[in-house]
DOLUM-738367 format. One line per 10 residues: for each residue x, y, z of N, C-alpha, C, O. Coordinates in steps of 0.1 Angstrom, whole numbers, plus 2048, in hexadecimal, padded with zeros to 3 digits. Example, Ala and Ser with C-alpha at 12.3 -4.5 7.8 and 13.67 -1.06 7.14 Angstrom:
// DOLUM-738367
884:7C7:84E:87B:7D3:84E:884:7DF:84E:88E:7DF:855 ~ 880:7EA:847:889:7F5:847:881:800:84F:886:80B:850
// end
This chain:
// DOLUM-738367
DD5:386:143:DD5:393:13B:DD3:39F:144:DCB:39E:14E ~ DDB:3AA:142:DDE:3B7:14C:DD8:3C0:144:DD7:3BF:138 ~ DD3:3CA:14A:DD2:3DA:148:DDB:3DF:13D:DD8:3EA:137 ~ DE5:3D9:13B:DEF:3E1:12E:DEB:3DE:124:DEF:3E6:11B ~ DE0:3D0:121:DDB:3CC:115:DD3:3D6:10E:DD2:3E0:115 ~ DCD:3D6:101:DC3:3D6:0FA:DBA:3D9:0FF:DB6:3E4:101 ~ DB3:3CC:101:DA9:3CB:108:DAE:3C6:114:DB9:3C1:115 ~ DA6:3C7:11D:DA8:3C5:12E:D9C:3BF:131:D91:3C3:12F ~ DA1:3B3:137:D94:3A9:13C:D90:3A4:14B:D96:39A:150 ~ D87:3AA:152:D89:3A4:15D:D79:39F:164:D70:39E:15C
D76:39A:172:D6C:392:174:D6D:394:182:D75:395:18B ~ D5A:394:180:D58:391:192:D49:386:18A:D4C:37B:185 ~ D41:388:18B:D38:382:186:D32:382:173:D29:37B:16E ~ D3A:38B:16D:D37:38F:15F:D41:38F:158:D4B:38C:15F ~ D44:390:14D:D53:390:147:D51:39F:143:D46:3A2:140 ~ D5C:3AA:143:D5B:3B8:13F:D69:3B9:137:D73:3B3:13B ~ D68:3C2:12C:D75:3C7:126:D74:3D9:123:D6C:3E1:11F ~ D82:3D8:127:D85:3E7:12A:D8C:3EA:11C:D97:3E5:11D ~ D8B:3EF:110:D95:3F6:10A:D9C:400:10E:D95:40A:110 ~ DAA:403:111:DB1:40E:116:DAB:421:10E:DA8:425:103
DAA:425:118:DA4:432:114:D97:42F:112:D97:438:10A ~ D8B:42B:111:D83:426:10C:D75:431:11A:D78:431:125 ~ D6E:435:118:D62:43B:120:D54:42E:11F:D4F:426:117 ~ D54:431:12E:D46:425:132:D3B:42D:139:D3B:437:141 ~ D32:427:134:D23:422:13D:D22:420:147:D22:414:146 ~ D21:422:156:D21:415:160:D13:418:165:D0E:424:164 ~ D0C:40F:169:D00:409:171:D05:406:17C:D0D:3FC:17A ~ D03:40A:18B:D03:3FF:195:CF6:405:19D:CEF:40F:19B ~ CF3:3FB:1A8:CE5:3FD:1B0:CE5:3F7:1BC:CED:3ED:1BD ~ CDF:3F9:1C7:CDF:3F6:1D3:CDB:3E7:1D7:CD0:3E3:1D3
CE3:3DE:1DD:CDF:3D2:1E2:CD0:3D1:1E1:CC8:3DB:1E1 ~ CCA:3C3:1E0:CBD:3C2:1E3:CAF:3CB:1DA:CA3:3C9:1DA ~ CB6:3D3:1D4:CB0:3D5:1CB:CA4:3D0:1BF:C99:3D2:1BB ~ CAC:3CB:1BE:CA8:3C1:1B0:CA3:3AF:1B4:CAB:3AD:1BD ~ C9F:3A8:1B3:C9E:398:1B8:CAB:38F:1AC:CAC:38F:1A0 ~ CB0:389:1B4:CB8:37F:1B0:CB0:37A:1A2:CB5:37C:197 ~ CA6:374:1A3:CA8:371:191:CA6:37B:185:CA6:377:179 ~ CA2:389:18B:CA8:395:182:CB8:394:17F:CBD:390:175 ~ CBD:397:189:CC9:397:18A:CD1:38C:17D:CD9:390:175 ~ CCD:380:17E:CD4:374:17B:CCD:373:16C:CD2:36C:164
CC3:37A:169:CC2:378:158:CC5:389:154:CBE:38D:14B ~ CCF:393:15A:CD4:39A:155:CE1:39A:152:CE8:3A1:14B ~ CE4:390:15B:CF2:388:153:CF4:37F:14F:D00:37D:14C ~ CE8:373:14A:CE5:370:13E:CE8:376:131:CF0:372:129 ~ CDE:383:131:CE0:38B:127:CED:392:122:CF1:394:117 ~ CF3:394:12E:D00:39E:12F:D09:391:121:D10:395:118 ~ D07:385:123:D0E:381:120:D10:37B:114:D1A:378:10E ~ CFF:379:10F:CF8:37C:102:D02:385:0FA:D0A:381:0F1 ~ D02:396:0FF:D07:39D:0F8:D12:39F:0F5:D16:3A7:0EC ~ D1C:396:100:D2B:399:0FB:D2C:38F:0F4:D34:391:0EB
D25:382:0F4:D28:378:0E5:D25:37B:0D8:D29:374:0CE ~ D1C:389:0D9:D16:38D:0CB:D23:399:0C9:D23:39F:0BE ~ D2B:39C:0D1:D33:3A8:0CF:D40:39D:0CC:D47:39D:0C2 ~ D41:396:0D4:D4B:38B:0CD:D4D:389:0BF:D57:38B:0B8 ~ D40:383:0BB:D3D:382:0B1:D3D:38C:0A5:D41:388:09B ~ D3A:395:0A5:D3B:3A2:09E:D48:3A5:09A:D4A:3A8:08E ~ D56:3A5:0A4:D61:39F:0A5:D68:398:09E:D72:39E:09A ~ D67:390:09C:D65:382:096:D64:384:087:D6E:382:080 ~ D58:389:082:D54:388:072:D5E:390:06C:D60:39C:070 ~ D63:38A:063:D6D:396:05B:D66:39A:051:D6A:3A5:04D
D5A:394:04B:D53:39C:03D:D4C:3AA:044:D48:3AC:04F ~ D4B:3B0:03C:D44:3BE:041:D38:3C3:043:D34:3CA:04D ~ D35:3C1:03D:D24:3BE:03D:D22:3B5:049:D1F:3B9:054 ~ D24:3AD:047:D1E:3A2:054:D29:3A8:065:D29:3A2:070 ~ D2F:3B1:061:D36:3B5:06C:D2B:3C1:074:D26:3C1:07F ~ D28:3CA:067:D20:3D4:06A:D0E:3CD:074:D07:3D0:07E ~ D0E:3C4:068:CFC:3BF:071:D00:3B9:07F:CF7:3BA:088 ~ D0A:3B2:083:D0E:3AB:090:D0F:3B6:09A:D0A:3B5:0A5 ~ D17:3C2:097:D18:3CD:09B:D0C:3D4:0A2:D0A:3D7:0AE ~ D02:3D8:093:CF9:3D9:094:CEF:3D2:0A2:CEA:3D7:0AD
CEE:3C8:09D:CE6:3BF:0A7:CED:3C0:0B4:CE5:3C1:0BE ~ CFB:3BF:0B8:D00:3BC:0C3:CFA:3CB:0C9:CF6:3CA:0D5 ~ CFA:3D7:0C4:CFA:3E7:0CA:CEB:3E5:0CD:CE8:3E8:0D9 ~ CDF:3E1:0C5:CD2:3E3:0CB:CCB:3D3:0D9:CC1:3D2:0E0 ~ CD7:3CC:0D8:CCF:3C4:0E0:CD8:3CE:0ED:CD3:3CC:0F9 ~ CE3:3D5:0EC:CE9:3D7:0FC:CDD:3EA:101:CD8:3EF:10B ~ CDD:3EE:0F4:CD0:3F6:0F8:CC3:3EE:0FD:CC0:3F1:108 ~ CBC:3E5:0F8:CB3:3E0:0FE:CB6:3DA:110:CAD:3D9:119 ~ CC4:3D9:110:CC5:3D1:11C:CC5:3DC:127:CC1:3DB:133 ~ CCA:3E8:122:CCE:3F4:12F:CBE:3FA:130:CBA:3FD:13B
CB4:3FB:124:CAB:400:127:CA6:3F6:132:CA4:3F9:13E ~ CA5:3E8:12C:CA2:3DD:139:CA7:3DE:149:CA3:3D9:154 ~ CAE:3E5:146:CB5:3E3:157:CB1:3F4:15E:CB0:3F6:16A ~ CAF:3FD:154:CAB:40B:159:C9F:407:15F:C9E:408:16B ~ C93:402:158:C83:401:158:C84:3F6:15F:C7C:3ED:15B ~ C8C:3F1:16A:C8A:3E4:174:C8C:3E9:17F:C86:3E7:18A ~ C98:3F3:17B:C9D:3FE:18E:C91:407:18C:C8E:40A:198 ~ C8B:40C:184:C84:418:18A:C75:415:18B:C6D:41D:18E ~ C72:408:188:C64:402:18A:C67:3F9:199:C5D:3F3:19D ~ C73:3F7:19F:C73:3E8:1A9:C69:3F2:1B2:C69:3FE:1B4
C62:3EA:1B7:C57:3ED:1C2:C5D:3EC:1D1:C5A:3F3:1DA ~ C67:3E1:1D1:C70:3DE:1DD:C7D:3E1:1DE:C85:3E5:1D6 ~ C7C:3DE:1EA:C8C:3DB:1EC:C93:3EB:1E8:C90:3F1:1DE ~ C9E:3F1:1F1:CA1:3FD:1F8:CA4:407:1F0:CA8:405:1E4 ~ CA1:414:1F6:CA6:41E:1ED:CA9:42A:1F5:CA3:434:1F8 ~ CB6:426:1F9:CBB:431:203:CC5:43C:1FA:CCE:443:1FD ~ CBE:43A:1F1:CCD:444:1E8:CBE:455:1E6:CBE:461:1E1 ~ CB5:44E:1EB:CAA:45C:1EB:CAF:462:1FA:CA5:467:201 ~ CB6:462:1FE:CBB:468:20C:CC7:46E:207:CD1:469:203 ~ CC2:47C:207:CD1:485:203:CDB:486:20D:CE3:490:20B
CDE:47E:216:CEA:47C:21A:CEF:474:211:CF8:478:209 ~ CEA:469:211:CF0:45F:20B:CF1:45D:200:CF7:452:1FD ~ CE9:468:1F5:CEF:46C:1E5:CFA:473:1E8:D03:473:1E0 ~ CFB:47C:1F5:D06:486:1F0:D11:47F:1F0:D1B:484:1EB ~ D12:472:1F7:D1F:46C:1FD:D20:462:1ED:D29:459:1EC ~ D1C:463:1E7:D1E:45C:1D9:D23:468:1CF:D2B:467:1C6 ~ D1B:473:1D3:D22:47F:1C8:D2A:481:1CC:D33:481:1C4 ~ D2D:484:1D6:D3E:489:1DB:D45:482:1D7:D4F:486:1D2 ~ D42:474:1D7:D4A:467:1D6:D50:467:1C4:D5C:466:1C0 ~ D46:468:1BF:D4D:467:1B0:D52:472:1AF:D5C:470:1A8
D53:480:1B2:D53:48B:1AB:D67:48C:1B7:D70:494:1B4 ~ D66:484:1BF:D74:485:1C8:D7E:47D:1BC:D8A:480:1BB ~ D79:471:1B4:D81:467:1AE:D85:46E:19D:D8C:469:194 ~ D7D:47B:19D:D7A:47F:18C:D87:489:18F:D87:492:197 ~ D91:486:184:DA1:48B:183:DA8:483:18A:DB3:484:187 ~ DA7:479:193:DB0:46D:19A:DB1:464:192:DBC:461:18D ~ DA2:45C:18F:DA6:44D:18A:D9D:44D:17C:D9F:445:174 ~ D94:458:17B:D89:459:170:D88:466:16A:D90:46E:16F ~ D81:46A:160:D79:478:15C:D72:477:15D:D6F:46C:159 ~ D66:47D:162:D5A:47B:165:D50:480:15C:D4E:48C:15F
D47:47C:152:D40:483:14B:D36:488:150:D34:494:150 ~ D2B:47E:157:D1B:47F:15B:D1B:478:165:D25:472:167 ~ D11:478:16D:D0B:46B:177:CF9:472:178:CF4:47C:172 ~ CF3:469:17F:CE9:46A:183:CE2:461:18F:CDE:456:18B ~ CE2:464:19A:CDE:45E:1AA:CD1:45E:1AB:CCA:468:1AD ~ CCA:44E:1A8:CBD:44F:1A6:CBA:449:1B4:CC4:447:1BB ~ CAE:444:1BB:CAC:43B:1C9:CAF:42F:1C9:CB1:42A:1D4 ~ CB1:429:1C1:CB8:41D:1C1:CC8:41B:1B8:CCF:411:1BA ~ CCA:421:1B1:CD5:420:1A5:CDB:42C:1A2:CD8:436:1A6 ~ CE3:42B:19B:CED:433:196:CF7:42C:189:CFD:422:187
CF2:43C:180:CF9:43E:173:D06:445:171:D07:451:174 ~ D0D:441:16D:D18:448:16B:D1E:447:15C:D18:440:155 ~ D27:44D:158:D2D:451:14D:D3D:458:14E:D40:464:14E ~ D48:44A:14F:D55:452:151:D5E:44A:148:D5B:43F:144 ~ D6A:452:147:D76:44C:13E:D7F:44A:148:D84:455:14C ~ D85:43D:14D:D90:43C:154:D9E:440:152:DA2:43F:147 ~ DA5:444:15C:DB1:44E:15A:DBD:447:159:DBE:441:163 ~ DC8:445:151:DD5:43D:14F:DDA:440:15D:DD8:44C:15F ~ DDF:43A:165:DE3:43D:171:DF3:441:16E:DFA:442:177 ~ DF9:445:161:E07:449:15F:E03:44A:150:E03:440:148
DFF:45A:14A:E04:461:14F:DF7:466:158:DEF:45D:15B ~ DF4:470:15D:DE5:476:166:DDB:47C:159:DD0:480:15C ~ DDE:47C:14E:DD6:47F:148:DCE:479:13A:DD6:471:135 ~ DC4:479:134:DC1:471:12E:DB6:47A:123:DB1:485:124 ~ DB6:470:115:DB1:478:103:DAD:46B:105:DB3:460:108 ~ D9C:471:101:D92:469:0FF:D8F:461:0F4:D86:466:0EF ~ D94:455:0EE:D93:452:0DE:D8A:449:0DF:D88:442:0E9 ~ D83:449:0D2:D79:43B:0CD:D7F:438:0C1:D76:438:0B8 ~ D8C:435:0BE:D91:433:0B0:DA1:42F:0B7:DAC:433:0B2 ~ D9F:426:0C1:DAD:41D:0C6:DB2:41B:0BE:DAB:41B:0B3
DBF:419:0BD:DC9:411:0B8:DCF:404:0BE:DDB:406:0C1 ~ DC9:3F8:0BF:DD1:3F2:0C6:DE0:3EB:0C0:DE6:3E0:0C2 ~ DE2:3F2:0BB:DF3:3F2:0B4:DFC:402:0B8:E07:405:0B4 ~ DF6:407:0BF:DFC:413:0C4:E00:40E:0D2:DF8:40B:0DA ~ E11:40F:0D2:E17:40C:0DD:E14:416:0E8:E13:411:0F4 ~ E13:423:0E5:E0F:42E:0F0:E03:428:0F5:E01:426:101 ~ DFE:426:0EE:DE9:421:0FA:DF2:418:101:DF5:41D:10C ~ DF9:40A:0FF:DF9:3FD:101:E03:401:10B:E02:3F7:111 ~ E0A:408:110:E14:40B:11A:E0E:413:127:E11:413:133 ~ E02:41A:121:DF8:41F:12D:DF4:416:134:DF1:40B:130
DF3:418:13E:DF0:40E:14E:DE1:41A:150:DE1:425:154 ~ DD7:410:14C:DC7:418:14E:DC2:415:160:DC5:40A:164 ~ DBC:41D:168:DB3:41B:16F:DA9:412:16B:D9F:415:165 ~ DAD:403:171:D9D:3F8:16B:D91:3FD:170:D92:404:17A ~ D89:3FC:16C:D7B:3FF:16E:D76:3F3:17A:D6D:3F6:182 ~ D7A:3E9:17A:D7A:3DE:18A:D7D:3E8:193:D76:3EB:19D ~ D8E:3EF:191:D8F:3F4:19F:D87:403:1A3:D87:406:1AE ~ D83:40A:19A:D7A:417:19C:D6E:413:1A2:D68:419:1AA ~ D6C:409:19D:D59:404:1A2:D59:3FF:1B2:D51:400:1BA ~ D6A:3F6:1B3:D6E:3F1:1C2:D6D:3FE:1C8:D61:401:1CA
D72:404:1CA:D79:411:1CB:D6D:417:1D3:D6B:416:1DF ~ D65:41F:1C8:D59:429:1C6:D4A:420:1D4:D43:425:1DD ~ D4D:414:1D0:D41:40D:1D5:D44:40D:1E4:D3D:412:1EC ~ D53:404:1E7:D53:402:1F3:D52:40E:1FF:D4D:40D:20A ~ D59:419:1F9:D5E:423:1FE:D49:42A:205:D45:42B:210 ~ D43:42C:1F8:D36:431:1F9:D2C:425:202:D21:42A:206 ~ D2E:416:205:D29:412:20B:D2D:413:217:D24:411:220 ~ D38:414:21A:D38:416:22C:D34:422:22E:D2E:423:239 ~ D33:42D:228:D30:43B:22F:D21:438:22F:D1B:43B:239 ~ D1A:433:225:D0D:434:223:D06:42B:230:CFA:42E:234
D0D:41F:236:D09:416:23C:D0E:41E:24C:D08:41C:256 ~ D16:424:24B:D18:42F:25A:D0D:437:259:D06:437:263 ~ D0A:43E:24F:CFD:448:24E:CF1:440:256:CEC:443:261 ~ CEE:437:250:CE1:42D:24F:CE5:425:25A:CDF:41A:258 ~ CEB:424:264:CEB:41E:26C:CEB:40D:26A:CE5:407:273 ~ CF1:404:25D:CF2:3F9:25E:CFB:3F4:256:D04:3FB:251 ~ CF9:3E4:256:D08:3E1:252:D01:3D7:246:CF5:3D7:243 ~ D0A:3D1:240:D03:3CA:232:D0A:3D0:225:D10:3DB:223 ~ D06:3C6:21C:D07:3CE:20E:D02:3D6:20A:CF6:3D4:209 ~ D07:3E1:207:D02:3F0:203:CFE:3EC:1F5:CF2:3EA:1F5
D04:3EA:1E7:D05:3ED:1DC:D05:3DB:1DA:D0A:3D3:1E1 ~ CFC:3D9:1CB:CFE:3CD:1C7:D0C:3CB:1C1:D12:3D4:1BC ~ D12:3BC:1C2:D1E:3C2:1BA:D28:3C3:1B1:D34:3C5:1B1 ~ D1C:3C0:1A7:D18:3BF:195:D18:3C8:194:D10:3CE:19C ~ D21:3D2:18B:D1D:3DF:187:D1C:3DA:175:D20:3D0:170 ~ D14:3E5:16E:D0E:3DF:162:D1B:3ED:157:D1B:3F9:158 ~ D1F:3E8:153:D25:3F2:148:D28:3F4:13A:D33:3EE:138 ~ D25:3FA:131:D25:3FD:121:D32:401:11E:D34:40B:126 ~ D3C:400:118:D46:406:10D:D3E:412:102:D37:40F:0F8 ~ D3F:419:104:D38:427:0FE:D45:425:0EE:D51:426:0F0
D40:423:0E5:D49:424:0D9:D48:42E:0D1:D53:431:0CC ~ D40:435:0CF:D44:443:0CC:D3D:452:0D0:D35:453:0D9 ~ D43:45E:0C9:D3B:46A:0CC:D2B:46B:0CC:D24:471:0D3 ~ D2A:467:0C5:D18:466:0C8:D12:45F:0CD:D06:462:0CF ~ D18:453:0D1:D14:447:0D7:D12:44C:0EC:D0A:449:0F5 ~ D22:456:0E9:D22:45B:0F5:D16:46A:0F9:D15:46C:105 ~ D11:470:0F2:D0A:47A:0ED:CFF:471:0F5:CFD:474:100 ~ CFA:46C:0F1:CEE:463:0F2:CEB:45D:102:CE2:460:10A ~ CF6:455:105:CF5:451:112:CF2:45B:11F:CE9:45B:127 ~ D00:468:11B:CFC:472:123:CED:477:125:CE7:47C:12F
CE9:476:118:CD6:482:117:CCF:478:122:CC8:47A:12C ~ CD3:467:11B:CCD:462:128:CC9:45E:135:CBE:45D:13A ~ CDA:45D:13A:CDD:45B:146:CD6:469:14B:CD1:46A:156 ~ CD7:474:143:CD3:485:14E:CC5:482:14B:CBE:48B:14F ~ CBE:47A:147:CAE:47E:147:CA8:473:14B:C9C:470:147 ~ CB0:46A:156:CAD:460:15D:CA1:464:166:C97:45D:166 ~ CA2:46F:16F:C9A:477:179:C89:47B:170:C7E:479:175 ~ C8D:481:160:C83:482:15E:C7A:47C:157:C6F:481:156 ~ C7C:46F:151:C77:461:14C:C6F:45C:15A:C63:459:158 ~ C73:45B:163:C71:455:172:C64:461:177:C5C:45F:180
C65:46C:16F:C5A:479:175:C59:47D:185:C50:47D:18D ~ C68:47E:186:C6B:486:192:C6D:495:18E:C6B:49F:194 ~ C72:494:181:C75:4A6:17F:C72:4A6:170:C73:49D:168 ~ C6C:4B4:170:C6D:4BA:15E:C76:4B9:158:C76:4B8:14C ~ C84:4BB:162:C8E:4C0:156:C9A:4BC:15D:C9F:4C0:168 ~ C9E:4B4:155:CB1:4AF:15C:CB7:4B8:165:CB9:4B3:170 ~ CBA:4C3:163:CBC:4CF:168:CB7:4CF:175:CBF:4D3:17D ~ CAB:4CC:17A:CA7:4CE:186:CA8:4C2:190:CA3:4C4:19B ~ CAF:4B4:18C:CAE:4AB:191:CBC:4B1:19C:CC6:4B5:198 ~ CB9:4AE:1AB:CC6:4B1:1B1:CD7:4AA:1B1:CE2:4AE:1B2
CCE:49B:1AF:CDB:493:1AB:CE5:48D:19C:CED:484:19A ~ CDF:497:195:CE5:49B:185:CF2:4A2:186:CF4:4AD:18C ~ CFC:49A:17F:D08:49F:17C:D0B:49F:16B:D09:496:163 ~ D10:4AB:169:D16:4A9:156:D21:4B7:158:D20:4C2:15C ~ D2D:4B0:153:D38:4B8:152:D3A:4BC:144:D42:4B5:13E ~ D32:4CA:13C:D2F:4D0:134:D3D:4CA:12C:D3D:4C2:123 ~ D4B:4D1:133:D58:4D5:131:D5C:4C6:12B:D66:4C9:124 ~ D5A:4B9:12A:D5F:4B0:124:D58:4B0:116:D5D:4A9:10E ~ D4C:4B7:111:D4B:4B4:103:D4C:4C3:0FE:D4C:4C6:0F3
// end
């Protein structure tokens, strides 16, 4: 199955699906980070929740579409709060993204790819992790209308050739780990590399993530006010 589909399916360690035009969530975080059996029951979980999103899928009665729904939306909130309150409590393991060289070489980095391959809504560069918030760009034509009300019977979406979200994360990561590992003087994996990501389904849904991803800094009680965190991005101009 290709990028021209519907849905778009692809895999490195998790299964992910791209709706064409569709705005995402992404989570990724610095190698070593986290310990391996974190890691490995968050993709347990991950996978919990696309069987419950499957399933939701699946039911044609209405009611029982809505509670599956239901249920599938608050266990994937429970899971990102889980994974926020694990990076910003880890006691170990590195945090070179608190070296403003090596945030800047991540903001540059997204903000060089936002009109290429993405729009860029939000990010936030915490010491170990990074939130983002972008809509991948049809690579023909260069521009892209943000829907949560697909059609996947509309031949126009289905003929667009999207930027996958595999290759922005290849892309974004590799690119930002060699410069960061020239900075830092070493070699190794920079970035874990699992990145964790949400399908944002609608306007409020997207409303929401952004307040959060910007107030990552001040939950964490590094700053009073999103505004003053230095590695806060929000592009007013997309809503």
């Amino acid at each position: 199955m290709n990028h021209f589909d519907y849905k778009s399916f692809y895999r490195r360690n998790l299964p992910h699906i791209q709706p064409p035009g569709a705005t995402f969530f992404v989570t990724f975080h610095l190698a070593g980070s986290l310990p391996r059996r974190v890691l490995q029951q968050w993709k347990a979980e991950k996978l919990r929740l696309l069987n419950l999103e499957s399933n939701a899928d699946r039911v044609t009665n209405e009611h029982k579409t809505f509670k599956e729904k239901e249920k599938s939306d608050e266990w994937k909130r429970q899971w990102f709060r889980k994974i926020e309150k694990t990076l910003d409590d880890a006691q170990n393991g590195p945090v070179w993204l608190k070296d403003n060289q090596i945030a800047k070489v991540v903001a540059d980095s997204m903000h060089y790819l936002d009109g290429k391959v993405y729009c860029l809504d939000t990010y936030c560069i915490m010491a170990n992790h990074v939130h983002a918030v972008f809509t991948p760009l049809p690579i023909q034509p260069s521009t892209v209308v943000r829907t949560f009300s697909l059609d996947p019977k509309n031949p126009q979406t289905k003929s667009l050739c999207y930027n996958t979200l595999s290759s922005i994360m290849q892309s974004l990561k590799g690119y930002t780990a060699r410069k960061a590992n020239q900075l830092l003087g070493r070699r190794g994996a920079f970035w874990q590399h699992e990145s964790y990501d949400h399908c944002v389904r609608n306007p409020n849904e997207l409303k929401r993530i952004v307040t959060y991803v910007l107030n990552n800094p001040v939950k964490a009680g590094l700053v009073d006010r999103w505004e003053k965190w230095p590695w806060n991005y929000y592009c007013s101009a997309n809503f």
